[in-house]
MARTIZA-651364 format. One record per residue (C-alpha): residue in three letters; x, y, z. Coordinates in steps of 0.02 Angstrom, whole numbers, plus 50000, padded with zeros to 5 digits. Layout:
N
<aa->ALA&u->X&v->Y&w->Z>
...
// end
This chain:
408
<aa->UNK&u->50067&v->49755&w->49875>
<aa->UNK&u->50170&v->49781&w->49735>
<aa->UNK&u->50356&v->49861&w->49746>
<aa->UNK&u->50412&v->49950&w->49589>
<aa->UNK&u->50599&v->49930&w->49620>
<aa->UNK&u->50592&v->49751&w->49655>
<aa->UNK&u->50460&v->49700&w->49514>
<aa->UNK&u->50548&v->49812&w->49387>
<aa->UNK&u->50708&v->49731&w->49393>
<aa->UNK&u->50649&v->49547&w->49409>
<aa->UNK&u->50523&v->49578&w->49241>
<aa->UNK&u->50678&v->49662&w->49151>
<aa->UNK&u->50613&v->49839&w->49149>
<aa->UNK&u->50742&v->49952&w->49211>
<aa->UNK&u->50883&v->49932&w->49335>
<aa->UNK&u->51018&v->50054&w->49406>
<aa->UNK&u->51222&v->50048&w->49416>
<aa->UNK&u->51320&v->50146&w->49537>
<aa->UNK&u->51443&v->50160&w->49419>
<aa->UNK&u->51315&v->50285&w->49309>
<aa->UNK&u->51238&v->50360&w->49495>
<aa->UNK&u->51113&v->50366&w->49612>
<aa->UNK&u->50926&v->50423&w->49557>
<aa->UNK&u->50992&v->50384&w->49369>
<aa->UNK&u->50905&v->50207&w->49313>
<aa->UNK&u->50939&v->50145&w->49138>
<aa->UNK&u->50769&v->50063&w->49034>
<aa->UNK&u->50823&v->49886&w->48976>
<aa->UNK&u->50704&v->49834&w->48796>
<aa->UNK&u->50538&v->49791&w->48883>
<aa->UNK&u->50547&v->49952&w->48987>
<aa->UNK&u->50591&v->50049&w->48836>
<aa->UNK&u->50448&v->49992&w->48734>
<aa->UNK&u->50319&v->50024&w->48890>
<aa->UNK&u->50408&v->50193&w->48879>
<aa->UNK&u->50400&v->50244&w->48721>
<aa->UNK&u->50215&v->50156&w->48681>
<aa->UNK&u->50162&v->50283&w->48842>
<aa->UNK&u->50258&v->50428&w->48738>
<aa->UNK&u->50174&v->50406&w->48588>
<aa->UNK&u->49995&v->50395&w->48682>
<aa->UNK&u->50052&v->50567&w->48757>
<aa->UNK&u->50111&v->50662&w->48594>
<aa->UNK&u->49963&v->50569&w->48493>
<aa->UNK&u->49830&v->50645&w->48622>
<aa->UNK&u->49911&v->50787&w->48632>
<aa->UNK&u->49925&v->50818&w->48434>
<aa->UNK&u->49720&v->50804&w->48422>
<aa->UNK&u->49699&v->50924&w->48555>
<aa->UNK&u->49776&v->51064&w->48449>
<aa->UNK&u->49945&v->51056&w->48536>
<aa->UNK&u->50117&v->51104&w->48419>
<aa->UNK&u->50285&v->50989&w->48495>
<aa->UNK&u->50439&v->51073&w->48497>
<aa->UNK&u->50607&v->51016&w->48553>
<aa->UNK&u->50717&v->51129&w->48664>
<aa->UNK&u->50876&v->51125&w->48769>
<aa->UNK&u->50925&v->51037&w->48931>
<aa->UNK&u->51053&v->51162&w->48966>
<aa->UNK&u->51011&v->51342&w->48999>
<aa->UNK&u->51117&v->51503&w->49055>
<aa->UNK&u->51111&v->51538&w->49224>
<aa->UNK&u->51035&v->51717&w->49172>
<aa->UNK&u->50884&v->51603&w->49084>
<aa->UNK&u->50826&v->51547&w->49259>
<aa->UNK&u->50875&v->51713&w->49367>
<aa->UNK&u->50724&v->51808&w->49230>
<aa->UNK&u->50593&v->51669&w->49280>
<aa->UNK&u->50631&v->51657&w->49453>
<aa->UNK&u->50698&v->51484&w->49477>
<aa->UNK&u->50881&v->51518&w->49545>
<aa->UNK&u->50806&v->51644&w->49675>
<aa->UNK&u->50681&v->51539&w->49718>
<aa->UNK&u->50702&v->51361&w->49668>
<aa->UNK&u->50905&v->51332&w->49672>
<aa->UNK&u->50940&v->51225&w->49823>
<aa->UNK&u->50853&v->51086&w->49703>
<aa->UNK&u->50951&v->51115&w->49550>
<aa->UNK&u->51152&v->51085&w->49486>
<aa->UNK&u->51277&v->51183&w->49528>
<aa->UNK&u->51316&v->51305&w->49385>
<aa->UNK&u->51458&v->51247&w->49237>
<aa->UNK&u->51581&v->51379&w->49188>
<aa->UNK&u->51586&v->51371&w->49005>
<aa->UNK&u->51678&v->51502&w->48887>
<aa->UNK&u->51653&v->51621&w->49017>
<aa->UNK&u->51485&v->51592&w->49033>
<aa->UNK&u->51376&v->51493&w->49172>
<aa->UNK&u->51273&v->51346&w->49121>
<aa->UNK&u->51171&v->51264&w->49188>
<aa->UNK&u->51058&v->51077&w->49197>
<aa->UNK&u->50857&v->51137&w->49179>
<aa->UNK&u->50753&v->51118&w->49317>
<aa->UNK&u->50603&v->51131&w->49211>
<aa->UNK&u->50565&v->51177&w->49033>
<aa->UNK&u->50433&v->51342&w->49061>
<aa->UNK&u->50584&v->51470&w->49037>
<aa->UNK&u->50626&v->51360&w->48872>
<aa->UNK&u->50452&v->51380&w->48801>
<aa->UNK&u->50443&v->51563&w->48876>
<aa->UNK&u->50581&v->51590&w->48752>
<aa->UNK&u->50515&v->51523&w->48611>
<aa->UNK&u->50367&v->51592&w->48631>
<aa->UNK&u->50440&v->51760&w->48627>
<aa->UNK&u->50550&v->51729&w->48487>
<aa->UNK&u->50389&v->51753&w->48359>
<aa->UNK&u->50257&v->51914&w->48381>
<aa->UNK&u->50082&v->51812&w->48381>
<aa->UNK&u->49918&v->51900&w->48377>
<aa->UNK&u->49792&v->51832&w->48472>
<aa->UNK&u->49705&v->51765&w->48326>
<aa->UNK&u->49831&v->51622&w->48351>
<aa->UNK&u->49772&v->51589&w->48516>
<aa->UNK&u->49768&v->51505&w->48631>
<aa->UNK&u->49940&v->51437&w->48583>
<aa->UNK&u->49969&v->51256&w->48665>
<aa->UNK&u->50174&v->51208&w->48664>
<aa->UNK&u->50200&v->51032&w->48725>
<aa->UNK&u->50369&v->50938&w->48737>
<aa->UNK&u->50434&v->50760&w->48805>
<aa->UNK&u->50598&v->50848&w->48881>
<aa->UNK&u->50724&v->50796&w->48996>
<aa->UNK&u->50749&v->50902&w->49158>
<aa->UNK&u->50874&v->50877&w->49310>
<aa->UNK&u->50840&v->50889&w->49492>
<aa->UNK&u->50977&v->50888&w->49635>
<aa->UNK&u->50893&v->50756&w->49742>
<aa->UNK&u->50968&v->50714&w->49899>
<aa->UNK&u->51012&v->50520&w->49899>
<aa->UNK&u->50901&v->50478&w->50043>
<aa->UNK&u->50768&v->50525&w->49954>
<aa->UNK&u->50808&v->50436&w->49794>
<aa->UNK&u->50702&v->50280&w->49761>
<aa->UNK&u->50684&v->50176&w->49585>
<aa->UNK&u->50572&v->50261&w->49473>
<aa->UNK&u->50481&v->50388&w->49590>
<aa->UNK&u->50615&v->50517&w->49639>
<aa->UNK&u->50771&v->50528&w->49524>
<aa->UNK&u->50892&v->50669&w->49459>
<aa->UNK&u->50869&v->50627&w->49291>
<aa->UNK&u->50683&v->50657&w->49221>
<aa->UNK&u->50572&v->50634&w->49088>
<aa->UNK&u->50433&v->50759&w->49100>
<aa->UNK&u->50276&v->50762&w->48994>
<aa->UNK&u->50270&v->50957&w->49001>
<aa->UNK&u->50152&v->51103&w->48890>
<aa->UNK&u->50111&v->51249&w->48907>
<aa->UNK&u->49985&v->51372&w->48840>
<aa->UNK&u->50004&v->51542&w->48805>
<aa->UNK&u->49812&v->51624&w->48818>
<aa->UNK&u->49700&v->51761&w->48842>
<aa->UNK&u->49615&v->51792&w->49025>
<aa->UNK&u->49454&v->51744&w->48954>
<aa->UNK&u->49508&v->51573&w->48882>
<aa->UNK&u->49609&v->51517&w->49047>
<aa->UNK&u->49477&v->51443&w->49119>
<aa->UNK&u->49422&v->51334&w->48952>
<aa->UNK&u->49604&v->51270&w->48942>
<aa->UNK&u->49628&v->51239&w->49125>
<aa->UNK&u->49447&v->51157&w->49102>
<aa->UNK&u->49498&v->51042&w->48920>
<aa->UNK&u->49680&v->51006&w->49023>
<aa->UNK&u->49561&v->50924&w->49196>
<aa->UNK&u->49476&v->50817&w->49039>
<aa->UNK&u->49650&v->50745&w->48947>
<aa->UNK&u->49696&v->50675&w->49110>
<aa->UNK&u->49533&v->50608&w->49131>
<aa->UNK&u->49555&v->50513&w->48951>
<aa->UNK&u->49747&v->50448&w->49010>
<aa->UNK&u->49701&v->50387&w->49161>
<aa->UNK&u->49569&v->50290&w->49104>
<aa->UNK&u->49672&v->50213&w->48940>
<aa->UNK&u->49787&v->50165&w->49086>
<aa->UNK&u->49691&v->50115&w->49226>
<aa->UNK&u->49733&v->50246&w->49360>
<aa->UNK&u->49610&v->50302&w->49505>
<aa->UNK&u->49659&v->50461&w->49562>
<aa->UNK&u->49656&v->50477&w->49759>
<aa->UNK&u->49605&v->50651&w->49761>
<aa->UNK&u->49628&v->50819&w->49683>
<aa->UNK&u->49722&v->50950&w->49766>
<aa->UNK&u->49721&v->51143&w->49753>
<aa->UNK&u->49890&v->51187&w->49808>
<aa->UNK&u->49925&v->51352&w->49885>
<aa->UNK&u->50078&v->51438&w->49932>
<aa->UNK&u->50112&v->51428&w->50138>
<aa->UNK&u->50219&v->51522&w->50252>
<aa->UNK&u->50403&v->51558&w->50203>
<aa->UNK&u->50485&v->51665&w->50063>
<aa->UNK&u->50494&v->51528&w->49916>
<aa->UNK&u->50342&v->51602&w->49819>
<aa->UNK&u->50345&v->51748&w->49720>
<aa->UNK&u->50303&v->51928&w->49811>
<aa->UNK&u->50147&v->51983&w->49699>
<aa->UNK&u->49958&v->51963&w->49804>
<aa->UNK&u->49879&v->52021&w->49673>
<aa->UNK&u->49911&v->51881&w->49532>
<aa->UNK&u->49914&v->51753&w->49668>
<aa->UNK&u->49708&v->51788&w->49716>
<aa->UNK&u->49681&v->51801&w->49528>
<aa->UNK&u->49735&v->51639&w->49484>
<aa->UNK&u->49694&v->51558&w->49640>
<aa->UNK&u->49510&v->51612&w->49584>
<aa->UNK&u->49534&v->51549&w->49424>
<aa->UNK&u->49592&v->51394&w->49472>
<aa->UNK&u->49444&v->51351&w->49598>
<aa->UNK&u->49331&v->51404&w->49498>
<aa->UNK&u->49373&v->51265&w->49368>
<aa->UNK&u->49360&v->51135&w->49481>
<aa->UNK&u->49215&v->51193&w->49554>
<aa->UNK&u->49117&v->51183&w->49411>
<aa->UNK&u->49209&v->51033&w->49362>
<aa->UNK&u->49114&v->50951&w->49498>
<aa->UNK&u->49275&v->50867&w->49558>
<aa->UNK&u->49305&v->50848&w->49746>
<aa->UNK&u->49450&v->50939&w->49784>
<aa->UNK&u->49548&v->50972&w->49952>
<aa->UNK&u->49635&v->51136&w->49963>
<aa->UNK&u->49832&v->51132&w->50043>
<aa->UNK&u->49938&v->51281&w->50080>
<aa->UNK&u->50109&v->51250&w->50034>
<aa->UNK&u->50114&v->51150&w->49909>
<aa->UNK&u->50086&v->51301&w->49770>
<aa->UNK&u->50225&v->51317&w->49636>
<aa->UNK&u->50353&v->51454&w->49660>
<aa->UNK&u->50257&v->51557&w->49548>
<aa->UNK&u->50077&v->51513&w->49569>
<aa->UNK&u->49947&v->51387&w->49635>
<aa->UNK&u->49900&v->51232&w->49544>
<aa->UNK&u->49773&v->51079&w->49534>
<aa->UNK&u->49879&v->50934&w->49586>
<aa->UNK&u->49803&v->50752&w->49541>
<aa->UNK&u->49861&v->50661&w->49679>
<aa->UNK&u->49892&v->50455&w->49674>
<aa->UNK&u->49937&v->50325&w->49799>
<aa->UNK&u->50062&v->50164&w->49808>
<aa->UNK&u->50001&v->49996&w->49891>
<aa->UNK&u->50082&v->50051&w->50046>
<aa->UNK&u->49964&v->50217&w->50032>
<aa->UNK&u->50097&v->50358&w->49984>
<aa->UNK&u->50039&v->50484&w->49898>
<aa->UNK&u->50139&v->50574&w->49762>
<aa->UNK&u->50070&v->50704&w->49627>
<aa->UNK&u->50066&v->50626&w->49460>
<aa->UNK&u->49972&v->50763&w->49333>
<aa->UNK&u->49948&v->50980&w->49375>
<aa->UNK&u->49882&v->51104&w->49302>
<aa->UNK&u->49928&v->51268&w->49359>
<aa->UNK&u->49923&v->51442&w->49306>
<aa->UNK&u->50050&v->51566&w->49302>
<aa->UNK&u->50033&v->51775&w->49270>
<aa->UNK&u->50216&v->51788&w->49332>
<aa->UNK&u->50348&v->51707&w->49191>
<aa->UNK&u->50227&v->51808&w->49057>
<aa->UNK&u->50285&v->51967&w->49125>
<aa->UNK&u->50479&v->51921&w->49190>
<aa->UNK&u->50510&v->51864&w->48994>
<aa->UNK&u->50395&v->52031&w->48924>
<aa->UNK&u->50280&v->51889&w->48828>
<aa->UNK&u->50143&v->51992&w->48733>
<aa->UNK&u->50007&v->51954&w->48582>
<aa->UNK&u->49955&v->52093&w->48486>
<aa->UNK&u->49742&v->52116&w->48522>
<aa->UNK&u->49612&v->52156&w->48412>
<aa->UNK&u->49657&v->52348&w->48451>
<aa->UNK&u->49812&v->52345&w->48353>
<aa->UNK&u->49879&v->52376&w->48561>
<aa->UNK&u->50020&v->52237&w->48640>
<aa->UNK&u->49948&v->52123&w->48780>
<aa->UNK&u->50007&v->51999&w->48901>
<aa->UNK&u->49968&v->51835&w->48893>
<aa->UNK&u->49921&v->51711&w->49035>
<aa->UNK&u->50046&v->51547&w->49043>
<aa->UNK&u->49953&v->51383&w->49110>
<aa->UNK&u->50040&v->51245&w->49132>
<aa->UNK&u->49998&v->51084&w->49112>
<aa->UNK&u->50053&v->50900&w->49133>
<aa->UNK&u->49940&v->50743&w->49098>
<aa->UNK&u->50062&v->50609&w->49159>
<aa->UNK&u->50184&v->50698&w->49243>
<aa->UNK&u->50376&v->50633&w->49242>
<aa->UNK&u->50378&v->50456&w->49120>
<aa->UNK&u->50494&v->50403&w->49286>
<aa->UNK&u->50367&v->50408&w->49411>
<aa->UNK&u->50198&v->50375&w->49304>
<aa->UNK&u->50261&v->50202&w->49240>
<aa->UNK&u->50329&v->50146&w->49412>
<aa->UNK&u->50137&v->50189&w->49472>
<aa->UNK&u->50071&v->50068&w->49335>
<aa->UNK&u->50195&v->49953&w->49396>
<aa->UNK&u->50156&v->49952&w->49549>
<aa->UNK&u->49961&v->49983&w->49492>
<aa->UNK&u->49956&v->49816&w->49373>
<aa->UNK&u->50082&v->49714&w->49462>
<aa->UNK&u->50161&v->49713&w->49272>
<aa->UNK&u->50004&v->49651&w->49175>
<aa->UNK&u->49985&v->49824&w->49082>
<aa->UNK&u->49844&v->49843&w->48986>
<aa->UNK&u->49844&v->49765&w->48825>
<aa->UNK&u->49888&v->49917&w->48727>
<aa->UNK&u->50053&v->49958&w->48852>
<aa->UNK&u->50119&v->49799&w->48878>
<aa->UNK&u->50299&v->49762&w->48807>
<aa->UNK&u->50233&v->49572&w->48748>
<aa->UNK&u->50058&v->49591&w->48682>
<aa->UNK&u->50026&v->49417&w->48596>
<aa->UNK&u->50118&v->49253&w->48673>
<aa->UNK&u->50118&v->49158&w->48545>
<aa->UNK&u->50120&v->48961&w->48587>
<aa->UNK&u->50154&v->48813&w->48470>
<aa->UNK&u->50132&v->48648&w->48556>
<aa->UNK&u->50263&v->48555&w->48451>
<aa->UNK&u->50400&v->48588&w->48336>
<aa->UNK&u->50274&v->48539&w->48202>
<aa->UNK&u->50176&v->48729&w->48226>
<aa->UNK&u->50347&v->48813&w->48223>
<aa->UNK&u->50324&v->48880&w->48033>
<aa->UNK&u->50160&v->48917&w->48078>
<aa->UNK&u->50203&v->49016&w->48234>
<aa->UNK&u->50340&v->49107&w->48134>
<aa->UNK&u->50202&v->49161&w->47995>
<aa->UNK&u->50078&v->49226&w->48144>
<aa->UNK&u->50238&v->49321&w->48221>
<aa->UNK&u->50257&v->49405&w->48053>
<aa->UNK&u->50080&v->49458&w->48036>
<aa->UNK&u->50067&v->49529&w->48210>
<aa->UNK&u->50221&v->49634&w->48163>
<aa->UNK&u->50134&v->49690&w->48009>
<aa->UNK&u->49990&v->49763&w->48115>
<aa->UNK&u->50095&v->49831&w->48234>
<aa->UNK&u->50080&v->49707&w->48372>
<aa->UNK&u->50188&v->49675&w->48490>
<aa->UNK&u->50221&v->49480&w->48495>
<aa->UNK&u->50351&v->49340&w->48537>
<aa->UNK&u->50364&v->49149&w->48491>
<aa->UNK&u->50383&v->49054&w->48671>
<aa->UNK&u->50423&v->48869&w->48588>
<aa->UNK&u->50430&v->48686&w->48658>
<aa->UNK&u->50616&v->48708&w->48699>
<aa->UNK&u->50564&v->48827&w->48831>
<aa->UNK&u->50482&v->48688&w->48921>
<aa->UNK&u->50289&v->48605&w->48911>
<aa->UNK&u->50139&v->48705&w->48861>
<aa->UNK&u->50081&v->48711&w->49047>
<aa->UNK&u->50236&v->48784&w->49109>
<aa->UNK&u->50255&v->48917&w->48946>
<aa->UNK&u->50066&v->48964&w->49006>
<aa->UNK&u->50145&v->49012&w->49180>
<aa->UNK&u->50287&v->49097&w->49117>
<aa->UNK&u->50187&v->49228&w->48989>
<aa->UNK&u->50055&v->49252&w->49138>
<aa->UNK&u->50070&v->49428&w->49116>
<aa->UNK&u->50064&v->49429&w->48942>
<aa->UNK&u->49865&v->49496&w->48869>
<aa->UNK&u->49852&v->49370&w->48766>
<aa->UNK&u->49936&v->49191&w->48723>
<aa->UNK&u->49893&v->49110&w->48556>
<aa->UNK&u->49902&v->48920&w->48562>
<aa->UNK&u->49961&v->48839&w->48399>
<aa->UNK&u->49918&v->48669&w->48376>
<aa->UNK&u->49927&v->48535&w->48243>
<aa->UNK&u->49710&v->48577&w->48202>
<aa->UNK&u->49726&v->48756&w->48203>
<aa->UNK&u->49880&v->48762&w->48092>
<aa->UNK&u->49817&v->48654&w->47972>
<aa->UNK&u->49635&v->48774&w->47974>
<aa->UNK&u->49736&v->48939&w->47997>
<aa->UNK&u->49669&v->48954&w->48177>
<aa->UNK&u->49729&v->48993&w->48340>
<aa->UNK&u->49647&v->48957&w->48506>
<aa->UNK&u->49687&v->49124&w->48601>
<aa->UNK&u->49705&v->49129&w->48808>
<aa->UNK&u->49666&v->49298&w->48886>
<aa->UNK&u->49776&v->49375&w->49051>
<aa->UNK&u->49681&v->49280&w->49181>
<aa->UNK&u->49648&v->49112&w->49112>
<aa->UNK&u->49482&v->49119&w->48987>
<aa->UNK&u->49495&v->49020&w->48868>
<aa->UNK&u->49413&v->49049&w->48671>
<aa->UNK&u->49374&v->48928&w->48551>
<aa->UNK&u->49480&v->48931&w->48410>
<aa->UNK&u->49454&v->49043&w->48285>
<aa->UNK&u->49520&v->49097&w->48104>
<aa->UNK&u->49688&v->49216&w->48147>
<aa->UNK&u->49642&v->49333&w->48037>
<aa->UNK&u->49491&v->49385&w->48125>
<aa->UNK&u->49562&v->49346&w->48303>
<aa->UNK&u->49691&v->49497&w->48246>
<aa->UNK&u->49588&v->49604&w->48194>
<aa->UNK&u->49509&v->49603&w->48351>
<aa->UNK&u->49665&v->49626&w->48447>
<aa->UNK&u->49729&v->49785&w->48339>
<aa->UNK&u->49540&v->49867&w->48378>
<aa->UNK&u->49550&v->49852&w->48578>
<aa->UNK&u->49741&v->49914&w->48550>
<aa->UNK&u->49712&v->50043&w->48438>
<aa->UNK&u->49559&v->50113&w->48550>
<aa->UNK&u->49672&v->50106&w->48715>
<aa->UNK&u->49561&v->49983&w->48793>
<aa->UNK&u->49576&v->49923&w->48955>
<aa->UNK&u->49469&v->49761&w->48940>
<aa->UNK&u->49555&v->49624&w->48833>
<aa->UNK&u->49415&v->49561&w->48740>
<aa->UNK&u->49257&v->49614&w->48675>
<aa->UNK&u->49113&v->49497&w->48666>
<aa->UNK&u->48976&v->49648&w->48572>
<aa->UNK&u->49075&v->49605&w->48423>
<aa->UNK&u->49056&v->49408&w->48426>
// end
């Protein structure tokens, strides 16, 4: 069983202070890159799938969040208000009342939709400190948010495409979801008072997954403030579970922020919000592949891709040359030489590393390398410029195997 907090600090991933705060880690260079590769996997899906980025924010008017229904109902977990120039302020809790805003700021007919708004924001949370653990609850967050503005009739599609990204991510990163979960709201007065759009989208929403074919468990109480949502639900080695990717649906912020789209009847109508998140918070998704992987990421995540290994001082020119050309290709790779100790023990050290290429005094002098995968197989040596090319293809498709033998 792998702990997060203890294996992200001794592989030099992130770390906390309290001199910064509780539930605020920092990202030291290896857990920056895993960051920002998983980013760019995000926006890059996101981009093909007809979603526009935008950039918004992470202070808001207290007035922002009394119209969408987060300081009535969601203020015990957010900052105190800021007085500023007369004026209350305020950290976000969430980005929807951002995007509500710019949605409105436009008129849109609904030949323009659906319209899918995605962002990589930060958002705050007033967690309690007992509750504050490494990556997985923190006050400072990351969140991989969208959300699409849509006609009734194309909810269900989105909802639908949405169920299918996360599919994709999970897969490029080697998560098992434990289950899926249709939240509902419970007893108690933190949901919005409106029956009506609650049993609408509550129909939506099971209808989706019932004809997604996905085994789903139903929970009251778990619903957002302002609607129910399909929570994908994943587990740590000690069998936690925390929500990692939702998709909910939402006929309340549409009408608090008077969102319309003008029909095909010339007359204004309201659009339906869904919102949607395929990793979640940054935070909490990478310390699941940490704890997932045990640090050996797959190939295309990892902050080292290519070890690269000369056996004597002799390969050093050659090791340097290979370093350049990964860099040209956009790999990921770093020169582990003799001075770091014998070939045997540099093996051990970049264990977690996808792939180490061994430099010695043959395959400089034929422009080889004899390549180790994660695990210990060994290849025969074979002309760098093909071994590469091979590499870039299984990074460039998000693969999660390291090598593939078809294309011998």
């Amino acid at each position: 069983m792998h702990d997060h907090r203890k294996l992200g600090r001794e592989l030099g991933l992130f770390d906390t202070d309290p001199l910064i705060g509780a539930g605020l880690p920092y990202w030291l260079p290896d857990g920056a890159t895993v960051r920002h590769t998983l980013e760019e996997y995000i926006r890059s899906a996101e981009r093909r799938a007809g979603y526009r980025h935008v950039y918004s924010p992470v202070l808001g008017k207290r007035e922002l969040y009394e119209i969408s229904g987060h300081w009535a109902h969601y203020s015990d977990d957010m900052f105190p208000p800021m007085d500023l120039g007369g004026e209350q302020v305020v950290l976000r809790p969430s980005l929807c009342p951002h995007h509500a805003v710019i949605y409105r700021s436009r008129s849109h007919s609904y030949r323009e939709l659906p319209l899918r708004m995605a962002e990589l924001g930060g958002m705050y949370r007033s967690e309690l400190s007992g509750v504050l653990g490494g990556l997985t609850r923190v006050r400072a967050i990351q969140l991989n948010d969208a959300h699409i503005f849509c006609t009734l009739d194309q909810v269900a599609e989105e909802a639908r495409a949405a169920l299918e990204m996360i599919r994709r991510a999970y897969e490029a990163l080697g998560i098992t979801p434990a289950r899926y979960r249709l939240s509902l709201p419970g007893p108690g007065g933190k949901y919005v008072a409106a029956p009506e759009k609650w049993k609408r989208s509550t129909a939506l929403l099971t209808d989706v997954l019932d004809r997604s074919g996905l085994p789903y468990e139903a929970a009251e109480g778990e619903a957002a403030f302002y609607g129910p949502k399909i929570d994908v639900q994943v587990t740590d080695g000690a069998g936690r579970e925390s929500t990692l990717s939702t998709v909910q649906v939402d006929f309340h912020q549409p009408e608090q922020f008077d969102l319309h789209y003008i029909g095909a009847d010339g007359a204004r109508h309201r659009p339906v919000m869904v919102h949607r998140s395929i990793i979640g918070s940054v935070e909490r998704a990478v310390a699941h592949l940490i704890e997932q992987h045990g640090g050996a990421f797959p190939a295309w995540l990892a902050p080292t891709q290519v070890a690269i290994l000369p056996i004597s001082d002799a390969e050093l020119p050659h090791a340097a040359a290979l370093a350049r050309r990964c860099a040209g290709l956009g790999l990921r790779a770093e020169i582990a030489g003799p001075e770091r100790g014998t070939l045997g023990a540099r093996v051990r050290e970049a264990r977690l590393v996808p792939y180490q290429a061994v430099i010695g005094a043959k395959e400089a002098a034929d422009d080889h390398v004899a390549l180790r995968l994660r695990g210990g197989r060994r290849l025969d040596p074979q002309p760098v410029g093909e071994v590469l090319t091979r590499i870039v293809a299984l990074v460039d498709a998000h693969r999660a195997d390291l090598w593939d033998d078809a294309a011998s």
